[in-house]
C-alpha positions, 0 to 999 in steps of 0.5 A: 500500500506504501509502495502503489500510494508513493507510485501515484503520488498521494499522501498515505494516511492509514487508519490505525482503527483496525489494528490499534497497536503500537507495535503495528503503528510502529511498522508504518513509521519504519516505512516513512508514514508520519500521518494517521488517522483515527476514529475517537478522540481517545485513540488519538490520545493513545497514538499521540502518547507515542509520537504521532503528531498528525492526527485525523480523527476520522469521525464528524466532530463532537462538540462534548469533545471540544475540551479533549480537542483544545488540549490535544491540539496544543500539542499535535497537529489534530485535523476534524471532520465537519458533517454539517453546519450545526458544529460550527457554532460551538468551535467558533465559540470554544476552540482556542487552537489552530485546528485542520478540518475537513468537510465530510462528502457522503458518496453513497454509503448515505452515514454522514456527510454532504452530497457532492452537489451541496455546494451552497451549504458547504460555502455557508459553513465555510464562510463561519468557518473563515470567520475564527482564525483558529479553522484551517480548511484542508479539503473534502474526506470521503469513505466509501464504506458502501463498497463493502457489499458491491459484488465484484472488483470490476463494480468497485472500479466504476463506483470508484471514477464515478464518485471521484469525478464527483469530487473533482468537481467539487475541489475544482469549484473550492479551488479558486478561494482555496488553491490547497485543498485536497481529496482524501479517500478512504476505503480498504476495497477500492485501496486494495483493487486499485493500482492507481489512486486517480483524482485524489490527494490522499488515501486513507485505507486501514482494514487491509492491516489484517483483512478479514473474512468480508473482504475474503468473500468479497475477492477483495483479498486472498486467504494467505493475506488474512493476519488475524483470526480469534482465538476461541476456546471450546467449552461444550459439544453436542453430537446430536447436532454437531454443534460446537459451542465457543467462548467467542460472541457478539461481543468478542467478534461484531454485529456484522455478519455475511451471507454463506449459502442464503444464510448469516455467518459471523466468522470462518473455522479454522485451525491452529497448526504449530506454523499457524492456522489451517484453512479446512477442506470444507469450510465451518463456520459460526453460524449463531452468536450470542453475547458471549457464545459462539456456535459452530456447525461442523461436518461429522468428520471435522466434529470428532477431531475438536476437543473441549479445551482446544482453540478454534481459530475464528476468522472474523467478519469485520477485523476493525470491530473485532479488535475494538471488541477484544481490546475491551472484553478479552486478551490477545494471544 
């Protein structure tokens, strides 16, 4: 990802949501990348506490957060989101320094944002913007997070120029009164497919650290690029089903779930060998979650050669959400 953002010229701004580590935060410095972005104030803080100095918080601001704001950003370069013109008010009013923002464009995932036709409420919020001295414009963040569920790489491609083109267009009108403003994207699908990164400043991918079983399904990666999975203890069996119960749930994998054969999965069996984990020949998969029980549906074969006290392997759905979810609930291993 270093190597194709330095190919086509953008700035690399991984996000360090997904994996939330220091030790994995420092491989990226070891490759020259100086900027970051997060999702919460409190992961800013915690990256900060490291030596990261250029920090997006990827995430429409929170005015209850100013006070966090103002003393982050009187040591570190901190940049915001601003989703609408309701925020504004309340940073003219509180912020006291300089702070970076970005204006959040919603291309098609319909979260948060503004259209890319919005042109006359983005110039209002721009004109209170220019009015505090302490607000610095720095270009329009879009995440595509909508790409996810398309269906194959070539659809990711077209959304891709259709939406940036969009962009463009807005930049190109911005650019008379503001000739530094860039176009930041962010999306681990349309980063990984692409070879080259076309009418945007800067990327912004993070999910692609790991990957996970989404993306597997999705062809965005392959089953040697995963590198992560949960480790799951078995606590119970029961042959007359051939269910396999685990201490791996919601809250250790996420809400998030694909569908498999017409039906919800929210996690991929796999199995711990002393070189890593092993991809079965016929997959398993967890078919139910509770808050902390997991359930497994096995072959018959595959069934017998699982033991109460073993771990399974659980490739989960979303990485991001599972390693947010462990952090809080669980331990790494």
């Amino acid at each position: 990802m270093t190597e194709k953002s330095r190919k086509s010229n953008v700035i690399f701004r991984p996000h360090f949501k997904t994996h939330q580590s220091l030790k994995v935060g420092q491989w990226f410095r070891d490759e020259g990348i100086n900027k970051i972005a997060v999702s919460s104030f409190s992961m800013a803080q915690f990256f900060a506490g490291d030596g990261w100095n250029d920090i997006m918080v990827a995430f429409p601001f929170n005015p209850r957060e100013i006070d966090v704001l103002n003393r982050l950003s009187d040591k570190i370069n901190v940049s915001i989101l601003l989703a609408g013109n309701e925020t504004l008010p309340l940073l003219t009013r509180k912020l006291k320094n300089t702070v970076d923002f970005y204006v959040k464009i919603d291309v098609g995932s319909k979260r948060a944002g503004y259209q890319t036709d919005s042109v006359i409420q983005i110039e209002k919020l721009l004109d209170m913007a220019d009015m505090n001295n302490n607000l610095n414009f720095r270009g329009f963040v879009a995440h595509a997070g909508h790409f996810y569920n398309l269906k194959s790489v070539s659809q990711i491609r077209k959304e891709y120029k259709k939406y940036v083109k969009n962009l463009q267009t807005l930049k190109n009108y911005f650019t008379r009164r503001y000739p530094d403003i860039i176009i930041s994207w962010g999306d681990t699908p349309s980063c990984t497919v692409l070879d080259k990164f076309e009418d945007v400043d800067e990327i912004r991918p993070g999910n692609f650290v790991y990957y996970d079983f989404m993306q597997l399904k999705a062809g965005i990666c392959k089953p040697g690029d995963i590198a992560i999975t949960v480790a799951a203890p078995v606590v119970a069996k029961y042959a007359d089903r051939h269910e396999i119960i685990i201490y791996c749930g919601a809250i250790h994998l996420s809400k998030d779930y694909v569908i498999v054969d017409k039906k919800p999965v929210w996690g991929m069996v796999l199995s711990y060998t002393k070189d890593g984990w092993q991809f079965p020949k016929k997959p398993a998969y967890v078919k139910r979650v509770y808050q902390e029980h997991g359930i497994i549906s096995m072959e018959h074969n595959d069934f017998f050669s699982v033991n109460v006290g073993d771990l399974a392997a659980i490739i989960p759905v979303h990485s991001c959400l599972t390693v947010s979810n462990l952090k809080n609930n669980c331990h790494f291993i």
